[in-house]
C-alpha positions in Angstrom: 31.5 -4.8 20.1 28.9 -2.4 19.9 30.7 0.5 21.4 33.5 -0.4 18.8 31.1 -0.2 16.0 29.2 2.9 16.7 32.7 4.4 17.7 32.8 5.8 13.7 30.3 7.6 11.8 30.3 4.9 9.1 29.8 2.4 11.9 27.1 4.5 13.5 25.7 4.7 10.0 25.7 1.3 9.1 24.2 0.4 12.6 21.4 2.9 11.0 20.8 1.0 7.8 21.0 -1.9 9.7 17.9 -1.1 12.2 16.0 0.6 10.3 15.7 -2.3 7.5 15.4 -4.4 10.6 12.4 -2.6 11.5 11.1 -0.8 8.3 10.8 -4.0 5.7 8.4 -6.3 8.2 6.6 -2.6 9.1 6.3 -2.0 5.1 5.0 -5.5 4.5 2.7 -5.7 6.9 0.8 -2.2 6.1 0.4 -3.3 2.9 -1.1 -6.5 3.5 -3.2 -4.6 5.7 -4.2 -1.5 3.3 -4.4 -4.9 0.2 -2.6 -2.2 -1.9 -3.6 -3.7 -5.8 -1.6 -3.5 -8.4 -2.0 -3.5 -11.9 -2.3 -6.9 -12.9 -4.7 -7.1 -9.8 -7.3 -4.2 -10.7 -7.1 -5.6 -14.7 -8.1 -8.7 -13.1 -11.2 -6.9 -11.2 -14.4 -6.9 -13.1 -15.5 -3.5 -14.8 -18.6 -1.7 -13.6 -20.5 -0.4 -16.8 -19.6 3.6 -17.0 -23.7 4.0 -17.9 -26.8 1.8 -17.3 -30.1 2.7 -19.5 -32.9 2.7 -17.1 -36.5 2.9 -17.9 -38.6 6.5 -17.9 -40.7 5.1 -14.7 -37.3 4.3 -13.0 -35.5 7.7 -13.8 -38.9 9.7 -12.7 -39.0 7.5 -9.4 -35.6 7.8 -8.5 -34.3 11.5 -10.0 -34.6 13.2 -6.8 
């Protein structure tokens, strides 16, 4: 059966599509569980860090270096 489908190029070629979605989807889901790729709702939902803090004069002297 397999000789018979790869006998054609659009057998060969759907044997293609066929492995690599076999292979490629579970690959493609698991690096991104692994990388925790965000998306937008997920990095609205992500607390802010304030773009400026106002520090003290002793704390800007002490810590300007």
């Amino acid at each position: 059966m397999l000789m018979e489908l790869l006998g054609t190029w659009s057998g060969f070629l759907s044997f293609v599509v066929i492995v690599l979605s076999a292979v490629g989807i579970p690959l493609g889901v698991m690096w991104a569980l692994m990388r925790q790729y965000k998306g937008p709702i997920e990095l609205a939902h992500e607390p802010q860090a304030p773009d400026h803090v106002q520090h003290s004069a002793w704390r800007n002297q002490r810590y300007e270096h």
